[in-house]
C-alpha positions as CSV (number, residue, x, y, z in Angstrom):
1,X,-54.7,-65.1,47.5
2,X,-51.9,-63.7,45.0
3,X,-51.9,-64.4,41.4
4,X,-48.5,-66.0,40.0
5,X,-46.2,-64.4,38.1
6,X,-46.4,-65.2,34.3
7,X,-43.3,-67.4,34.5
8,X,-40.1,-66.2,32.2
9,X,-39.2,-67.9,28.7
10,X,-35.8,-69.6,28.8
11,X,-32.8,-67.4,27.4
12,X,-34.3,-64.2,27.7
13,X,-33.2,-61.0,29.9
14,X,-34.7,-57.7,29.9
15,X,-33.1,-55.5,27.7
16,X,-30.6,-52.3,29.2
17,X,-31.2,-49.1,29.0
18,X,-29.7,-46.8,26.0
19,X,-26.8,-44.6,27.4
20,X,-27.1,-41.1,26.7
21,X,-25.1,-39.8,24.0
22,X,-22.0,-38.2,24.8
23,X,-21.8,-34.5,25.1
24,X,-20.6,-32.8,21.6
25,X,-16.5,-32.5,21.3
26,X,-15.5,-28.8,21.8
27,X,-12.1,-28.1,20.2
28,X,-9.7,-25.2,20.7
29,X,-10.0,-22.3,19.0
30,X,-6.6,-21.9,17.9
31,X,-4.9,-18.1,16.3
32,X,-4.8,-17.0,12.8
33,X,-1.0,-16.8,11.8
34,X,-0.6,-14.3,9.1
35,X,2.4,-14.0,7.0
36,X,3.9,-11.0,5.4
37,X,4.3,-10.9,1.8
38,X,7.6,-10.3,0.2
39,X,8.2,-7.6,-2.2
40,X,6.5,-8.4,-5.8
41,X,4.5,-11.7,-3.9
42,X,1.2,-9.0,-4.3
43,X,-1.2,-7.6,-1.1
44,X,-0.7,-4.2,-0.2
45,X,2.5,-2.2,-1.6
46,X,4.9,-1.5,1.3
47,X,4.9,2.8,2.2
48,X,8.1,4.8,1.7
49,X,10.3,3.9,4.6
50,X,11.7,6.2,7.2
51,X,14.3,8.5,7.4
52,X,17.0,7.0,8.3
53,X,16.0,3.9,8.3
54,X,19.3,1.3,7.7
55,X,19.3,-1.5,4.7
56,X,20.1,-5.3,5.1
57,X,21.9,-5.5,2.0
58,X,21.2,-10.0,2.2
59,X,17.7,-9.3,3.7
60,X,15.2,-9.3,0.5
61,X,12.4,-8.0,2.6
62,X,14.3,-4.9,3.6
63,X,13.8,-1.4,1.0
64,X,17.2,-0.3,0.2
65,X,16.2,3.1,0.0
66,X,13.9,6.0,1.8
67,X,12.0,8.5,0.1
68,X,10.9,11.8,2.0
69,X,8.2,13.8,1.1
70,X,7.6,17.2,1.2
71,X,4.1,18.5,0.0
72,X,4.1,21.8,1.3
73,X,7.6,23.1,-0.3
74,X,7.6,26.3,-1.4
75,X,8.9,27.0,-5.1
76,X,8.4,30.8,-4.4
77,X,6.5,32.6,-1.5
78,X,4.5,33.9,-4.8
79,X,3.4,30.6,-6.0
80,X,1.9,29.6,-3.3
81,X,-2.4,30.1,-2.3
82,X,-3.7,28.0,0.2
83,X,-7.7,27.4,0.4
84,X,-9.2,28.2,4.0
85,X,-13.1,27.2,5.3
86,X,-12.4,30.7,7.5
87,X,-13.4,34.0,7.2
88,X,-10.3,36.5,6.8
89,X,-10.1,37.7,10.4
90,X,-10.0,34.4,11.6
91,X,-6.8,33.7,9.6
92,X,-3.1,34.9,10.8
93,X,-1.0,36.3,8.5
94,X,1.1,33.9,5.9
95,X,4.0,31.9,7.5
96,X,7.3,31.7,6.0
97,X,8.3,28.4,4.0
98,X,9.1,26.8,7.2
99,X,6.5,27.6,9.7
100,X,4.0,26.7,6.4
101,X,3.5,23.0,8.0
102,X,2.4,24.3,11.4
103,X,0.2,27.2,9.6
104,X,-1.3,24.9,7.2
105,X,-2.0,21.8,9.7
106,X,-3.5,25.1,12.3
107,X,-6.0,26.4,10.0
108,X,-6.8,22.8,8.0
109,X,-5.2,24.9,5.0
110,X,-5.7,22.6,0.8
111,X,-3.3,23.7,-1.9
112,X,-5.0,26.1,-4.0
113,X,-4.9,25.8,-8.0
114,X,-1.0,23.7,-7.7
115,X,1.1,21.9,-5.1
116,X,4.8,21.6,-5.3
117,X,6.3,18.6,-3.5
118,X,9.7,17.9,-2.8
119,X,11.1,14.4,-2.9
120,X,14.3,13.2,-1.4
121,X,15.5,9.9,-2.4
122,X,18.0,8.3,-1.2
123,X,19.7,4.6,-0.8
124,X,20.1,2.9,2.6
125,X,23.6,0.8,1.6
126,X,26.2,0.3,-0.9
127,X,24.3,-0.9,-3.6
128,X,22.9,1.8,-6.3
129,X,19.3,1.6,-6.7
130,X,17.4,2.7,-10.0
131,X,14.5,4.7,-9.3
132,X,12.6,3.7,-12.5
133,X,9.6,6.0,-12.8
134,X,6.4,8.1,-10.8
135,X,3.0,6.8,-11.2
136,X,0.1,9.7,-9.9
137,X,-2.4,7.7,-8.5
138,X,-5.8,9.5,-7.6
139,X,-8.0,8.5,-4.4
140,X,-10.8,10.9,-5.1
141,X,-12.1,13.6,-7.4
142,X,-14.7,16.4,-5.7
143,X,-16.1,19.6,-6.9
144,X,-13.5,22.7,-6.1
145,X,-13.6,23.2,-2.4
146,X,-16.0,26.7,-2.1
147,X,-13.4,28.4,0.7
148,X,-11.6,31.3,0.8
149,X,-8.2,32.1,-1.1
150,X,-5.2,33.3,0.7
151,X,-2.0,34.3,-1.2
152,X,1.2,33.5,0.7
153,X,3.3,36.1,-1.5
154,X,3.6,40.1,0.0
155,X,2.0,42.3,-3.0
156,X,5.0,44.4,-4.4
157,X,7.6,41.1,-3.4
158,X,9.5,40.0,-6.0
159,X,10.0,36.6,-6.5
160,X,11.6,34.3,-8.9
161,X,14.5,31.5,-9.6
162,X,15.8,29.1,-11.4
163,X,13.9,26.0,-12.4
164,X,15.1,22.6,-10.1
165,X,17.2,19.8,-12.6
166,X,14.5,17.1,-11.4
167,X,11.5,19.1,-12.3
168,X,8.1,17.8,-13.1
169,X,5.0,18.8,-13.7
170,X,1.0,16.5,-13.7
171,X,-2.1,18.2,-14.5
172,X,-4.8,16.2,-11.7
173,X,-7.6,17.5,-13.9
174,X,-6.7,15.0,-16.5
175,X,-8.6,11.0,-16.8
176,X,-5.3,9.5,-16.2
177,X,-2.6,12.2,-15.0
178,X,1.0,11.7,-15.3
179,X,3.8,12.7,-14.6
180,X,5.8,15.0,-17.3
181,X,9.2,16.2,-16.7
182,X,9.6,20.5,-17.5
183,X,11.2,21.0,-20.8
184,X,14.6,20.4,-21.6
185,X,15.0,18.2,-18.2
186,X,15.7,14.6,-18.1
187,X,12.7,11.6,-17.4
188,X,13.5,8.8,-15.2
189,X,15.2,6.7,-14.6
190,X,17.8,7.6,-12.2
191,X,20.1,6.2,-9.9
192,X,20.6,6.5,-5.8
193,X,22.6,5.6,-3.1
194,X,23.6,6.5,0.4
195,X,26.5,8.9,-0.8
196,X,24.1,10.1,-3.9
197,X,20.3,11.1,-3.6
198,X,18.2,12.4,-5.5
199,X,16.2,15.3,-5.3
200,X,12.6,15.4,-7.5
201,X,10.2,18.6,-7.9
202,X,6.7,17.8,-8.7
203,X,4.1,21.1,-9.1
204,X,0.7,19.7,-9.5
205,X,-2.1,21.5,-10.9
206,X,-5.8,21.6,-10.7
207,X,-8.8,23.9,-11.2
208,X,-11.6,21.8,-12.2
209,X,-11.6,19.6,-9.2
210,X,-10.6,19.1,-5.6
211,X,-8.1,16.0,-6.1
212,X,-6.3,13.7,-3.5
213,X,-3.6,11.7,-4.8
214,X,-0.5,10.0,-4.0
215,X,2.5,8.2,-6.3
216,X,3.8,5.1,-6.6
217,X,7.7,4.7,-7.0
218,X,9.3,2.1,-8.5
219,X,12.6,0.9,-7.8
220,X,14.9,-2.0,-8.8
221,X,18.3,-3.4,-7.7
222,X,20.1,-6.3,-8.4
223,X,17.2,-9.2,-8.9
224,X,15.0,-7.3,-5.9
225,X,12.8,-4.7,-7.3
226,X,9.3,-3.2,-5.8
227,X,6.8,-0.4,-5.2
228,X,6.8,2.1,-2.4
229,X,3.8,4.6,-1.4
230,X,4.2,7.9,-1.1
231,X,1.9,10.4,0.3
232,X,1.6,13.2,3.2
233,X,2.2,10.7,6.1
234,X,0.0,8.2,5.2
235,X,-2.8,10.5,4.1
236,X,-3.3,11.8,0.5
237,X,-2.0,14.7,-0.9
238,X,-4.8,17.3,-1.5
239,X,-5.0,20.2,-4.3
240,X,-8.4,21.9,-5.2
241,X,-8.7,24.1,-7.5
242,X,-9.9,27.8,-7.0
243,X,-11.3,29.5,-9.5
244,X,-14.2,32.1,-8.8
245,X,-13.4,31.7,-5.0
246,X,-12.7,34.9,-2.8
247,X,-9.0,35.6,-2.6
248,X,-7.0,37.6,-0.1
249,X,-3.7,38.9,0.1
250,X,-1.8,39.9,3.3
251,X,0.3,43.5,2.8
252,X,3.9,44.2,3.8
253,X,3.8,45.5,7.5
254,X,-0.1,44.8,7.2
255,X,-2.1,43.9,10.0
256,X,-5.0,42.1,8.3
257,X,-5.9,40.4,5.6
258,X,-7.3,42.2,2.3
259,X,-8.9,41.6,-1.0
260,X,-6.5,40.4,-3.3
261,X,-5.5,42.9,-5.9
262,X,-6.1,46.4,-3.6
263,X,-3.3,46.9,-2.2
264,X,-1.4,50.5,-3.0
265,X,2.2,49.8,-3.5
266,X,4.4,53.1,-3.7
């Protein structure tokens, strides 16, 4: 015979069961919006502009000037030595001034004991920009690179000219090197505009140390002023110096190479 059910109390129910707990909210991931700096707001200092490049005279953003650089200007063919990890044979003979780019870029050629840039500065409107000074900044310091040296002069050439108005010379052995205009030449600043650049002449030295650098150039006009990088196309510029290295000089109507100093001039 069945038991009975215990019988219920009044009132009461059997309790429901707990839901589940809802799944954890996923929200969108949403971009990072990054806003350029104006000139003087700090971040990274804005690189020399283009050639070329045209000036908003009521855009504050905009340079209103372009700088050009040329590190591998030639003062004289007998200036210039360029340091080569190649043996002599392996090395065609020196370029002129204006095949030196290809040459240099062909054999992965360092300025050897100086480097002369050339500068080009001009404004991109009508306003006049002041170019208030050159700061030598330096990237790195090494031991002289051990390579061979190659003269880009003919023994027997003569060579010579006058010194450049804007001339200036920085010794990158120094703890803080600077800029020092030649003797008897003016130190900045200087003014620019689209009908009136500016052309500066920088030799840099070293011996003690392979050295890549760049400048910093500051310019001003009106209430906008800033700071613009200059270097070899992004890169540093590069001078070692050469002392105690093996040097080579290429004869007039030569076919090869020699050691520097053996040539028989008539």
């Amino acid at each position: 015979m069945p038991r009975p059910s215990a019988p219920r109390r009044a009132g009461t129910r059997t309790p429901p069961r707990p839901r589940p707990p809802p799944p954890p909210l996923r929200l969108p991931v949403l971009p990072v919006l990054r806003v350029p700096l104006r000139q003087g707001e700090g971040g990274p200092r804005a690189p020399a502009t283009a050639p070329g490049t045209q000036a908003d005279d009521g855009d504050p953003d905009v340079v209103p000037l372009t700088v050009q650089a040329d590190p591998y200007a030639w003062e004289s063919p007998c200036g210039q030595r360029y340091l080569i990890n190649r043996p002599a044979s392996a090395v065609e003979p020196p370029p002129t001034e204006q095949d030196a780019p290809a040459w240099i870029g062909a054999f992965g050629a360092v300025s050897s004991d100086e480097q002369y840039v050339r500068l080009t500065v001009q404004g991109t409107g009508d306003e006049t920009v002041v170019v208030k000074g050159l700061t030598v900044r330096v990237a790195g310091k090494r031991s002289p690179l051990a390579w061979n040296d190659f003269a880009m002069g003919y023994p027997g050439v003569g060579c010579g000219g006058g010194v450049p108005t804007r001339s200036f010379t920085v010794a990158l052995d120094a703890a803080r090197p600077a800029l020092t205009p030649e003797a008897g030449h003016r130190d900045f600043p200087f003014k620019v505009s689209a009908s009136d650049p500016e052309i500066y002449y920088i030799t840099a030295d070293a011996s003690a140390y392979d050295v890549s650098w760049y400048l910093e150039l500051e310019w001003s006009s009106g209430s906008r002023s800033g700071t613009l990088t200059v270097d070899d196309q992004g890169r540093p510029f590069r001078t070692s110096g050469n002392n105690g290295r093996p040097a080579y000089e290429f004869p007039l109507g030569g076919e090869e190479w020699v050691p520097e100093g053996t040539t028989t001039l008539e």
